[in-house]
VEXDO-50755 format. One line per 5 residues: their letters; for each residue x, y, z of N, C-alpha, C. Coordinates in nm, 3 decimals. Example, Ala and Ser with C-alpha at 12.3 -4.5 7.8 and 13.67 -1.06 7.14 Angstrom:
// VEXDO-50755
AS) 1.319:-0.569:0.780:1.230:-0.450:0.780:1.320:-0.330:0.780 ~ 1.285:-0.225:0.708:1.367:-0.106:0.714:1.290:0.003:0.787
This chain:
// VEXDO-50755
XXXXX) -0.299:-1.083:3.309:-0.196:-0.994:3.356:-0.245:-0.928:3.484 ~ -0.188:-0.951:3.586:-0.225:-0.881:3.720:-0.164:-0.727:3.729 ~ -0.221:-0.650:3.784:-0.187:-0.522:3.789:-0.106:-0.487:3.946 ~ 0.028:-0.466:3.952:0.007:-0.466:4.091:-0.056:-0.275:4.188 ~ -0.073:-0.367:4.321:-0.099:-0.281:4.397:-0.034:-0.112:4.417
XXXXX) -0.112:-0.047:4.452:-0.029:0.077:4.506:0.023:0.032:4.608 ~ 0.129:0.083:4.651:0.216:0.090:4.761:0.118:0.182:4.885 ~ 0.041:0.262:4.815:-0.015:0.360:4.952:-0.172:0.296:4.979 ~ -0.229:0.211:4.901:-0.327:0.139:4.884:-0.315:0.056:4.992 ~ -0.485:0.060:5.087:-0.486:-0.047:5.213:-0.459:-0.201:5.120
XXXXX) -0.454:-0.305:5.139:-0.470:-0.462:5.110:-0.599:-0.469:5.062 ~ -0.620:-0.542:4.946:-0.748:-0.595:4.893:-0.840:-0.687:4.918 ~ -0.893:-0.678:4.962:-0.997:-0.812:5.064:-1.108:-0.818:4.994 ~ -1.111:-0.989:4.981:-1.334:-0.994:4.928:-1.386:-0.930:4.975 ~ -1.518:-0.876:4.914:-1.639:-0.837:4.948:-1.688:-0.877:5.106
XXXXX) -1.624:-0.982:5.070:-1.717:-1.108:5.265:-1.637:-1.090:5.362 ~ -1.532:-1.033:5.337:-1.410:-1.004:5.453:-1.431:-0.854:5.516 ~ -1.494:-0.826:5.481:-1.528:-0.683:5.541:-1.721:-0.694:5.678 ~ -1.672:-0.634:5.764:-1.742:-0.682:5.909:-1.847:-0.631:5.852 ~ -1.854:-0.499:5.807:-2.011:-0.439:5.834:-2.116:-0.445:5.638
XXXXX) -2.003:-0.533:5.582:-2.069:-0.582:5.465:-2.218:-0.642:5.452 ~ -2.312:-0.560:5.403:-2.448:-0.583:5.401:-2.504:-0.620:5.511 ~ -2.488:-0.534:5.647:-2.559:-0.593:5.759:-2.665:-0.422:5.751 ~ -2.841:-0.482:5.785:-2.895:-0.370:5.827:-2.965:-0.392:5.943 ~ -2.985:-0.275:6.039:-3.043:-0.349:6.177:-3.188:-0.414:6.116
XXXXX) -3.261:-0.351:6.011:-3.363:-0.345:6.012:-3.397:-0.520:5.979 ~ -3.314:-0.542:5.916:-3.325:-0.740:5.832:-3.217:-0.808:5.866 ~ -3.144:-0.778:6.009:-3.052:-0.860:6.042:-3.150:-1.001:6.091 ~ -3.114:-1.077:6.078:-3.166:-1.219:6.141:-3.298:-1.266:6.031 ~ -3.354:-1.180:5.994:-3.471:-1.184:5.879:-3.421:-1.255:5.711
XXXXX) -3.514:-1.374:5.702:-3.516:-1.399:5.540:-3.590:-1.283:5.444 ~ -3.495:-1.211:5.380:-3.544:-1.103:5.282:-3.563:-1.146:5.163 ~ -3.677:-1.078:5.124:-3.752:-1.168:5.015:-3.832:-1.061:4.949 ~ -3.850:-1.122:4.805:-3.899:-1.030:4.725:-4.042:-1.121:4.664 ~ -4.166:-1.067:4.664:-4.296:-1.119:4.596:-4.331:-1.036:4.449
XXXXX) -4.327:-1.139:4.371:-4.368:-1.115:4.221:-4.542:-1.122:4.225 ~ -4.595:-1.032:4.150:-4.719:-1.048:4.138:-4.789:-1.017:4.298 ~ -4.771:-0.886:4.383:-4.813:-0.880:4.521:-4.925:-0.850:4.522 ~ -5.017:-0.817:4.435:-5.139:-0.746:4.447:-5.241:-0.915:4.382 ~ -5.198:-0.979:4.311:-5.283:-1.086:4.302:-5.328:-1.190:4.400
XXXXX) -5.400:-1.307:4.360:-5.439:-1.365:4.472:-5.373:-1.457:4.558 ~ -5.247:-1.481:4.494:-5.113:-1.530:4.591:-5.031:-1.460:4.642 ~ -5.005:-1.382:4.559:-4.943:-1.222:4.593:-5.009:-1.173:4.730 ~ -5.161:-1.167:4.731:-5.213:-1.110:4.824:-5.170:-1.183:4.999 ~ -5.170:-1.315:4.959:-5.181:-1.411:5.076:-5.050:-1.440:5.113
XXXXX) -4.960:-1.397:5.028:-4.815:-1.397:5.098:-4.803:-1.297:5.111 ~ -4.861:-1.159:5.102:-4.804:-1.055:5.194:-4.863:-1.071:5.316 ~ -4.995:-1.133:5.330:-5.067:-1.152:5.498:-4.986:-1.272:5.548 ~ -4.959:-1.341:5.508:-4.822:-1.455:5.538:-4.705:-1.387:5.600 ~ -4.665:-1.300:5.539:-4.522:-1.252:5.604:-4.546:-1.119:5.708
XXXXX) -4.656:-1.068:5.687:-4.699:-0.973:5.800:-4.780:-1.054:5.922 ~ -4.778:-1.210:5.918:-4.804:-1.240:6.043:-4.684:-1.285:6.113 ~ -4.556:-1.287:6.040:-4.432:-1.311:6.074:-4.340:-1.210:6.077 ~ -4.379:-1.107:6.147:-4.268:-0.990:6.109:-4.138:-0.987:6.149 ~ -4.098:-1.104:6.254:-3.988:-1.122:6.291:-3.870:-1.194:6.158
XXXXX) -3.940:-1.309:6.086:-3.870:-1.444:6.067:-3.851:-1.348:5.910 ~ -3.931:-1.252:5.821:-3.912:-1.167:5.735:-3.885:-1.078:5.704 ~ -3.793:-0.962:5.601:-3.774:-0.881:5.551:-3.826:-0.863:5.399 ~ -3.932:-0.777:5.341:-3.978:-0.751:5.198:-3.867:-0.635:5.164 ~ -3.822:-0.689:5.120:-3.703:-0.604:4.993:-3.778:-0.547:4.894
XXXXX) -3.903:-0.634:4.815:-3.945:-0.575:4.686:-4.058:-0.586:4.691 ~ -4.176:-0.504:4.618:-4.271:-0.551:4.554:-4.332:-0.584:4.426 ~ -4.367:-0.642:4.353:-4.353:-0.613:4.212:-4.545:-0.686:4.186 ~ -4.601:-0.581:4.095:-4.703:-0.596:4.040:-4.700:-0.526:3.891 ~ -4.838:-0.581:3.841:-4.818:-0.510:3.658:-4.920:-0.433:3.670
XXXXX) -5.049:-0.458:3.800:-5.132:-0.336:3.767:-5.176:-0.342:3.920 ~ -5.277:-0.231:3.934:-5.339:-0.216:4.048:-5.189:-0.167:4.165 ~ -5.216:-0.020:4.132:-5.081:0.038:4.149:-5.145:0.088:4.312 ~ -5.272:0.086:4.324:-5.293:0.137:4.459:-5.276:0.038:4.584 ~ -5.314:-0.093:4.519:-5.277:-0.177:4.605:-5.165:-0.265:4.668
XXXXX) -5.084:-0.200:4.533:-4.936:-0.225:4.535:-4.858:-0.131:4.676 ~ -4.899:0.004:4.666:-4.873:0.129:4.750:-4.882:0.074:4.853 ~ -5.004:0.040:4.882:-5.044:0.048:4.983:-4.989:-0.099:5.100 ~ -4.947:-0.182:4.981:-4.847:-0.298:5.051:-4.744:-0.263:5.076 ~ -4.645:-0.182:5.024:-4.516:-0.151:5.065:-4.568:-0.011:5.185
XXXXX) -4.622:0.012:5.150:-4.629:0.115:5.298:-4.664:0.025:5.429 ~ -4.736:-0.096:5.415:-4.768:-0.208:5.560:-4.658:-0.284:5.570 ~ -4.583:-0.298:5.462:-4.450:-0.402:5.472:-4.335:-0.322:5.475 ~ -4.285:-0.191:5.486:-4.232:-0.130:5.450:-4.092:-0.153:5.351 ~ -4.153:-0.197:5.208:-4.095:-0.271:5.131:-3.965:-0.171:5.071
X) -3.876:-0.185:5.022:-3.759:-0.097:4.973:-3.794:0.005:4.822
């Protein structure tokens, strides 16, 4: 059953039809990406991986289960979200 519209209601448009939908200056043009396990020893080497690329990346996340200082201390060099 469709509900209709308000009459005083703008038109309903996708999510993707709207211009300034998820654009940030900061990760425009950037693959944003999230690393599981950042403080381990792959973890470690893909954060020096993407901090030698600061253009072609955006870190959205970091995620570790321990070693909370070294976790910190990656999102403060990556400035992760």
């Amino acid at each position: 059953m469709m509900v209709p519209s308000s009459p005083f209601a703008p038109p309903r448009q996708p999510f993707y039809q709207y211009p300034d939908w998820g654009k940030d200056p900061m990760t425009e043009g950037k693959r944003r990406i999230a690393i599981l396990g950042s403080t381990g020893s792959v973890g470690c080497n893909t954060v020096e991986l993407v901090a030698a690329q600061p253009d072609a990346y955006a870190v959205e996340a970091l995620v570790a289960q321990r070693s909370v200082e070294r976790l910190a201390a990656q999102a403060r060099q990556r400035r992760a979200r």
